[in-house]
Residue frames as qw, qx, qy, qz and C-alpha x, y, z in Angstrom:
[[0.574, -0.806, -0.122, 0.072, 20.57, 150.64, 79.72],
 [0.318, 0.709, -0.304, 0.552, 23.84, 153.13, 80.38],
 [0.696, -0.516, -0.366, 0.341, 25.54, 152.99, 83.51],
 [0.294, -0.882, 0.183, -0.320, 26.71, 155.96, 85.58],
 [0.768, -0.172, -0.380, 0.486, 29.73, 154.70, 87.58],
 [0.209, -0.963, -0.076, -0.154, 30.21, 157.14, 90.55],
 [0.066, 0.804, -0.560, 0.186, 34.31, 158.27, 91.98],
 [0.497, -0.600, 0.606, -0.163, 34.15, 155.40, 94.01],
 [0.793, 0.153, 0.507, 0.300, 34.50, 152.65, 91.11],
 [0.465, -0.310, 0.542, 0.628, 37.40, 152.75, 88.39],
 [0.553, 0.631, 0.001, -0.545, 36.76, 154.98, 85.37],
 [0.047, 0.381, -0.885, -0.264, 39.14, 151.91, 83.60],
 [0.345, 0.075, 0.892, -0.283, 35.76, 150.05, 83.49],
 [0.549, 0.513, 0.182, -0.634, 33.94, 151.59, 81.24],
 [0.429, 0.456, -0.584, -0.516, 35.30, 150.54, 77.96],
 [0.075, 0.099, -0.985, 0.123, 35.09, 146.58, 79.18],
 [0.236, 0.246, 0.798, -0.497, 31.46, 147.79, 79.93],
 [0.480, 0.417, -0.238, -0.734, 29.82, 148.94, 76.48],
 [0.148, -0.057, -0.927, -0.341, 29.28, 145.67, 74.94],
 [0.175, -0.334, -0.859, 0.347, 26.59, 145.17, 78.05],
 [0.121, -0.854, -0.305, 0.404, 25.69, 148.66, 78.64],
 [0.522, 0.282, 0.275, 0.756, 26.34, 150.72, 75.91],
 [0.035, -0.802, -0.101, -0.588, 27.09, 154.59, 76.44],
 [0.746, -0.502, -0.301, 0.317, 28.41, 153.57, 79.84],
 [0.354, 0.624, -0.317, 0.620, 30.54, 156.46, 81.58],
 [0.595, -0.234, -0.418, 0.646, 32.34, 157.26, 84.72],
 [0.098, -0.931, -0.350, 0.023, 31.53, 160.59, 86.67],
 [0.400, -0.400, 0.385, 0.729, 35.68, 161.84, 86.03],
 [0.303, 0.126, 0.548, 0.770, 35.62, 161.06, 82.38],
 [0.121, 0.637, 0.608, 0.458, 32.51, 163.40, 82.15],
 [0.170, 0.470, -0.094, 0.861, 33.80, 166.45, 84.42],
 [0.608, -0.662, -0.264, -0.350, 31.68, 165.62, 87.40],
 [0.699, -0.027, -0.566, 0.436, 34.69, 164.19, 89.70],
 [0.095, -0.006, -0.490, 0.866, 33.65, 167.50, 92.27],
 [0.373, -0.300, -0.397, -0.783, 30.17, 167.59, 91.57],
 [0.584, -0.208, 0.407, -0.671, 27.55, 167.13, 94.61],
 [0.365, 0.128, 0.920, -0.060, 25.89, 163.93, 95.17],
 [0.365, 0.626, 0.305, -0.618, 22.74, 166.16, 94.07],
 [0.410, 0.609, -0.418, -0.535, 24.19, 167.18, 90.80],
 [0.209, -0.095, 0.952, 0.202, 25.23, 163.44, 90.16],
 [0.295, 0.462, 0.832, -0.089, 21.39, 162.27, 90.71],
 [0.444, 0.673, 0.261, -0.532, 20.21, 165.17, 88.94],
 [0.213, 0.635, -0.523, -0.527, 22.79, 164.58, 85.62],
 [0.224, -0.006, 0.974, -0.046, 22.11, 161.10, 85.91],
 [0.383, 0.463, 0.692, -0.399, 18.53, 161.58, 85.84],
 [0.450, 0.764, -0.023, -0.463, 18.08, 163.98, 82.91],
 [0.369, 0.581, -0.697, -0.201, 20.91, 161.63, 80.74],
 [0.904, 0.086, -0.189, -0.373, 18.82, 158.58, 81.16],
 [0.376, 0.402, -0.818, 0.168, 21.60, 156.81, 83.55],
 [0.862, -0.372, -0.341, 0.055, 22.08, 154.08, 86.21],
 [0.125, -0.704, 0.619, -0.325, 23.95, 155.29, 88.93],
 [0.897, -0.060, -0.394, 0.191, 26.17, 152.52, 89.79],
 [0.056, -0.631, 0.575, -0.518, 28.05, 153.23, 93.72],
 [0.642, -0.171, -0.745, 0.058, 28.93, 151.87, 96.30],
 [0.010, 0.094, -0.513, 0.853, 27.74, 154.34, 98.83],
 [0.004, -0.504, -0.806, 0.309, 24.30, 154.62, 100.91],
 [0.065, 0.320, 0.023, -0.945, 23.84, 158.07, 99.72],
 [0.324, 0.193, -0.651, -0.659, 22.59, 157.25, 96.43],
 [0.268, -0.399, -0.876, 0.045, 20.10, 154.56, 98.03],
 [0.057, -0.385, -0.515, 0.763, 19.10, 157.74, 100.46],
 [0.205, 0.342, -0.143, -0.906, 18.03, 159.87, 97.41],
 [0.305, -0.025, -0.822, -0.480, 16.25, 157.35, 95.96],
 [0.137, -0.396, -0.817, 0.396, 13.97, 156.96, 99.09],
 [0.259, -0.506, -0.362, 0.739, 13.64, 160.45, 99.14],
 [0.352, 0.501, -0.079, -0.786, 13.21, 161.70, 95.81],
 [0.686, 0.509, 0.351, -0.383, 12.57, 158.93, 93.35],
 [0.632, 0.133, 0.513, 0.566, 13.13, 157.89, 89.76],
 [0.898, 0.264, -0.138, 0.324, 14.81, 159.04, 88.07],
 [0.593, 0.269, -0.717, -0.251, 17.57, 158.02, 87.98],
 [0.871, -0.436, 0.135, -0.179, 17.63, 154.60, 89.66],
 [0.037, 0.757, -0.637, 0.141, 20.28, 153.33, 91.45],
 [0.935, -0.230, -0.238, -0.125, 22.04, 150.56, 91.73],
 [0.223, -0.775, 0.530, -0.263, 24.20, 150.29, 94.62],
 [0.766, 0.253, -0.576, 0.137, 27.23, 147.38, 95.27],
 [0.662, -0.682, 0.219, -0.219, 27.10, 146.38, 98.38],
 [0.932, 0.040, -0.154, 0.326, 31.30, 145.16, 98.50],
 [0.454, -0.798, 0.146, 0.368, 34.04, 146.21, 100.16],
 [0.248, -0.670, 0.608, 0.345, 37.37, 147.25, 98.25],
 [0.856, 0.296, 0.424, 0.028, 36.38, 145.30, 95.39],
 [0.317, -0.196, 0.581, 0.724, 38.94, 145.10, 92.53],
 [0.259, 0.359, -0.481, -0.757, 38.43, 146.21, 89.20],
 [0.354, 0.076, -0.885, -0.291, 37.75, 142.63, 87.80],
 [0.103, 0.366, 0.858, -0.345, 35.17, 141.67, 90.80],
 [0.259, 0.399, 0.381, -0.793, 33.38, 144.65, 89.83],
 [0.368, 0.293, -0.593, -0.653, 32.92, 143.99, 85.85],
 [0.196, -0.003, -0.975, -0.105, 32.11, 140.33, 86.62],
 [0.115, 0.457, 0.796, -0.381, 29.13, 140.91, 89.17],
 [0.357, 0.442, 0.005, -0.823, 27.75, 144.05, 86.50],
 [0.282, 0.259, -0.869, -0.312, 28.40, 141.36, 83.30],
 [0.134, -0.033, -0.989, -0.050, 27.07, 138.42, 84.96],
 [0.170, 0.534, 0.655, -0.508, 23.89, 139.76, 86.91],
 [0.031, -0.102, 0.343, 0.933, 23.15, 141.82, 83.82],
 [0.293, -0.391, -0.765, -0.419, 19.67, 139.97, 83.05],
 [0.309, -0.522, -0.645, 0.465, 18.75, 140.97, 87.04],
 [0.091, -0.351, -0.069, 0.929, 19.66, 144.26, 86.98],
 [0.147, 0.020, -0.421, -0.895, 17.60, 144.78, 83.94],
 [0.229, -0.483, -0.819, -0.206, 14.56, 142.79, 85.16],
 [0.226, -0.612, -0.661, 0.370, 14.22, 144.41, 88.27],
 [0.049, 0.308, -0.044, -0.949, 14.48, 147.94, 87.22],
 [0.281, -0.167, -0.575, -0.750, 12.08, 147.10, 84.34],
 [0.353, -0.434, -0.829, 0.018, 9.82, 145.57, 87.03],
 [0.229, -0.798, -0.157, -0.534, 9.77, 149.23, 88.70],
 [0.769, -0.321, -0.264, 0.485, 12.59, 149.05, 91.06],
 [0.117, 0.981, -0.084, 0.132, 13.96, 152.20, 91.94],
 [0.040, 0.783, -0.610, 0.114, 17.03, 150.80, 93.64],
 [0.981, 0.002, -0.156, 0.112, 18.87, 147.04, 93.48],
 [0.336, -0.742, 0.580, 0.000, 21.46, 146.24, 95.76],
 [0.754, 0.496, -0.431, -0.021, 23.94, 143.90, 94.34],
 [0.434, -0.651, 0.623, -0.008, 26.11, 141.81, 96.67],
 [0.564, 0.422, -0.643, -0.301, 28.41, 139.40, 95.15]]
């Protein structure tokens, strides 16, 4: 499983996140950083990511249009850098059940 991190978490996460999630990328380091929500969920989808935000959008489109991709969405405020690695890291077995279980979105709260 690859993660998608959208503008509003720290492309300085990725590398700390490939052991877990290898191919992980940020939506800067890959030239998206003006792209639409749309274009996200569609580049996402067709490049076999998790979108990982912390906005409702991404939960909207998932109501609305489906997998892929699925999202998971972090329900924290203003989380540092280091909250955010720990709750992807530690919940890592969740995330991957429920999506395999045919989740389309998992809200994370730490």
């Amino acid at each position: 499983m690859k993660l998608l991190l959208d503008e509003n978490l720290s492309r300085r996460l990725v590398p700390f996140l490939q052991e877990a999630y290898p191919g992980s990328s940020q939506v800067v380091l890959l030239g998206l950083e003006k792209a639409s929500d749309l274009a996200l969920w569609q580049h996402a989808g067709q490049h076999d990511y998790v979108l990982v935000t912390r906005d409702a959008d991404f939960y909207d489109l998932s109501l609305t249009r489906g997998a892929p991709p699925v999202v998971l969405w972090l329900r924290i405020n203003n989380p540092d850098k280091s909250e955010v690695l720990r709750l992807l890291i530690d919940r890592q077995d969740t995330i991957h059940e429920a999506f395999a279980a045919g989740a389309t979105c998992v809200e994370l709260w730490p």
